[in-house]
Structures are given as C-alpha cells and as structure tokens.
C-alpha positions in Angstrom: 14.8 111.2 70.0 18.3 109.8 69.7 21.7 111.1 68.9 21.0 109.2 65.4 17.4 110.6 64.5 19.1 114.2 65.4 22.0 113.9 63.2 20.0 112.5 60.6 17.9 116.1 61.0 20.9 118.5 61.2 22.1 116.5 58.3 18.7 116.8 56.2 19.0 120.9 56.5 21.2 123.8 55.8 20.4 125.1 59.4 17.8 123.9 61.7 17.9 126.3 63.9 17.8 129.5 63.6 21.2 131.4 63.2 20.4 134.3 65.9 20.5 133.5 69.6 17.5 133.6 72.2 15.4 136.0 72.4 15.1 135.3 76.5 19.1 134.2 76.2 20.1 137.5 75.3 18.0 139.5 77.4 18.7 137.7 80.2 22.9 137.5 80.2 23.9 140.5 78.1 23.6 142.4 81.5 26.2 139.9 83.1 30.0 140.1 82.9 31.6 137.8 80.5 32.9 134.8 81.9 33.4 131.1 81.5 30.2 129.8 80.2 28.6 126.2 79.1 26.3 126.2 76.4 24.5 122.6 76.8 22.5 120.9 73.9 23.9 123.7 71.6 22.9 122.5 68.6 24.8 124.4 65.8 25.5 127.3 67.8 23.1 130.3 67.9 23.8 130.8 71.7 27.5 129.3 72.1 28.7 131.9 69.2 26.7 134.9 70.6 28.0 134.4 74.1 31.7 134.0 72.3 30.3 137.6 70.4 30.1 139.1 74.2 33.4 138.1 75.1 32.6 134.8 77.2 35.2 131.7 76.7 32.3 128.6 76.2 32.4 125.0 76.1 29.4 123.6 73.4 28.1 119.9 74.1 25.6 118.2 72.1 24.8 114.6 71.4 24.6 114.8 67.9 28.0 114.9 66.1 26.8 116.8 63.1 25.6 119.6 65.3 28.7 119.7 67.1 30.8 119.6 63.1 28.1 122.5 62.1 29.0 124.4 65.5 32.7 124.5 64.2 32.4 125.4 61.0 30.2 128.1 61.9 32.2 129.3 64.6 35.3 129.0 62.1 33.7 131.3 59.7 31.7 133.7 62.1 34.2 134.1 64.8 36.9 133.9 62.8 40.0 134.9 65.0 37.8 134.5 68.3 36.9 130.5 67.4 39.4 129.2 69.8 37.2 130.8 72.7 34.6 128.1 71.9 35.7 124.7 72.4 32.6 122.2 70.6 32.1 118.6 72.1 29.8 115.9 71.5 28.3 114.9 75.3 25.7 113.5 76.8 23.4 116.1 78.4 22.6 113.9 81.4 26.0 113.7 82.2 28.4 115.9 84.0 29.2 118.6 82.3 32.6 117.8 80.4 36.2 119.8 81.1 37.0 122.2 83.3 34.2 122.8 85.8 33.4 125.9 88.1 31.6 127.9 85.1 30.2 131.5 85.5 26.9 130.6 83.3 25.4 127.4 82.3 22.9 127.5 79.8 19.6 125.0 78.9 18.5 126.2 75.9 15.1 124.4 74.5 16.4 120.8 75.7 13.9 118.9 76.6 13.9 115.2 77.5 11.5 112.9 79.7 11.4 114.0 82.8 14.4 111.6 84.6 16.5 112.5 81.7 15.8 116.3 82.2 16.4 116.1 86.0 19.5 114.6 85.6 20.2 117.0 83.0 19.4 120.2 85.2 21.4 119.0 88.6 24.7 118.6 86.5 24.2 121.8 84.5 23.9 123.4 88.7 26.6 121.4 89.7 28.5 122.9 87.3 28.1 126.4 88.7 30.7 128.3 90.2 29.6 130.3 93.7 28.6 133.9 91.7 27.7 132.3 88.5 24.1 131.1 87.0 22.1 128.5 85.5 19.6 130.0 83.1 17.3 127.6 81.9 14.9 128.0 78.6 12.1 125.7 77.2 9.2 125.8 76.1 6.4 125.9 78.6 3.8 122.6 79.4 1.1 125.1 79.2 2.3 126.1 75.5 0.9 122.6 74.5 -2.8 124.1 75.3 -2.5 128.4 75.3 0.1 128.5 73.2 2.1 127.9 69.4 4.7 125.4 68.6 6.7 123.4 70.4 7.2 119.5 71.1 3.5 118.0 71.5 4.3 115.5 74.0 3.5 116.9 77.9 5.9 114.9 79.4 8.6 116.8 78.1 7.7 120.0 78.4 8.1 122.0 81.7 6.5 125.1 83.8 8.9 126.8 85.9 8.1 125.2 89.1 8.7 121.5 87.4 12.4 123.0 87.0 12.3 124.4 90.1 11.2 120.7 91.8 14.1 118.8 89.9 16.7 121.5 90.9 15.4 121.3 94.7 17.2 121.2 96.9 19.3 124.2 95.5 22.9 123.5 96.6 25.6 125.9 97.3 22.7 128.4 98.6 21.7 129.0 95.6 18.9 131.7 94.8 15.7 131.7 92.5 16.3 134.8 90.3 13.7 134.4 87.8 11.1 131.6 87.8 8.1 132.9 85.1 6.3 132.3 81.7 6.9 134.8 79.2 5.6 134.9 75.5 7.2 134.8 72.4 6.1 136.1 69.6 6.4 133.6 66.5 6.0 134.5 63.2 4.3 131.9 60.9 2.7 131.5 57.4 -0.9 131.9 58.9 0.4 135.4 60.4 1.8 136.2 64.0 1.4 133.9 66.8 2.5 133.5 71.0 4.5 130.8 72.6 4.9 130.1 75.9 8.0 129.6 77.1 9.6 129.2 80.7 12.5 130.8 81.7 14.1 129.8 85.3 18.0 131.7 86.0 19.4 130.5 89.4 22.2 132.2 90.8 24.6 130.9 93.4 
C-alpha cells in the first residue's frame, strides 16, 4: 500500500487507529528512563503522544501526510503545552531515520512491508540507536495468519521474531537480544473475545 492509498484511509476516518498506545509498547518502555525517542510509521500518534505523556522528546515519521497533519493536531490538543517535545515528519520508513540521530528508543510499531522494504526498514531504525538505547519492534506475528485473529492476510509481510532477528543480523554496536517472543493479545470483536499473535523483538545496545 502506498503513501496515496494510506492518506486516502486516514482521510476516510475520524481515527483509524486506536487513540491509546500499545499494549506490548507500554509494557515494554514505561520501565525505561525517558529519553530521546523515534516513533517510526506513527500513524496519528497513539505511541509518539504516550511516550511525549512519559516525558520522552520524539521524532514521528510516517509516509502518509494526513497521518502526520492528524499527529499534530492531536498532539496540539492532547499535549497541549508539551507539543513542542514531538516534532511530526512525513518520511520514508526505509530510509534513515530523519534529524538528529543517536536516539535512546526507536520504535516499530505494526509496520509491516515486504520483506526487502522491512529489512531496510529495521537496520535504519538500529542504526539509529544510541550505545544504551533500544529498538523495540511490534507486529503482528506470521503465525497470526493461521492460530490467530486479525491482522494483514498476506504472509509475506508478516514476521516471527526470528525473521526480525535474521534482517537485524548481524547486530552492530554489540548489540544484545532482550526479548525475541510471541505474546497474545487479546482482541475484542462483535463475535465476542478473540487472541492475536503478535511478535515483539527489543534489542538493546
């Protein structure tokens, strides 16, 4: 799907997303100290204005540029007096991470691309990693497409923890494997509660 399809959905809805962050996002970097922090594919915000919430100063890309115009109004009316500690950009995933490098945590929420996109993707989200900081990465799981609920249907697209793993090897900087699992997450749906599969991958440098 292209940057046009994707504004064309942002545009079609009052939110696409939901407006609370990650479940796995906040369990997984509330413990952490508040730092510099790049949110990519943010999509209208959810994570990028928690994070700003927990005291982090965050860069949001996206490709689509009515995500990124969502992101700032939201943040404008959420953050109020803390919306200059986001700064919102339209980028190109697959690209190096725009601004200032040398972040404390970059974050892959639910971006999922074919797999020389996503590999491209994932080594400039590490490379923008400064020594101490982390790359938490969150998708939803190949095996989701069989065991589990919702989700993109397409295979190639999707990703286990040790696909991540294989595109981020070899881990520069001595990086170290934190957390490379499945977990499930509950979903609730019209035809009553259901389990998705997700993968969650943090490396930490």
């Amino acid at each position: 799907m292209d940057a046009d399809a994707w504004n064309e959905r942002y545009a079609a809805s009052e939110l696409v997303w939901s407006a609370e962050p990650n479940r796995f996002v906040t369990e997984l970097v509330a413990p952490l100290e508040a730092g510099s922090a790049a949110d990519i594919a943010a999509g209208e915000g959810r994570n990028a204005i928690w994070l700003v919430e927990q005291g982090w100063r965050v860069l949001a890309t996206d490709y689509s540029d009515v995500a990124i115009s969502r992101l700032r109004e939201r943040a404008a009316t959420v953050l109020a007096d803390r919306a200059d500690r986001l700064t919102a950009v339209v980028a190109d995933a697959t690209l190096a991470v725009p601004g200032p490098g040398d972040h404390d945590l970059v974050l892959f929420s639910y971006l999922h691309l074919p797999p020389e996109q996503m590999r491209a993707a994932l080594r400039a989200g590490l490379d923008a990693v400064r020594p101490g900081g982390r790359l938490v990465v969150v998708g939803h799981a190949g095996r989701n497409l069989e065991q589990g609920w919702g989700g993109p249907s397409d295979r190639a697209v999707l990703y286990d923890p040790d696909e991540v793993l294989a595109n981020l090897h070899p881990y520069p900087g001595e990086a170290v494997v934190e957390v490379a699992e499945i977990r499930v997450r509950p979903v609730d749906t019209d035809g009553g509660p259901r389990e998705a599969l997700d993968t969650v991958v943090v490396l930490h440098r």
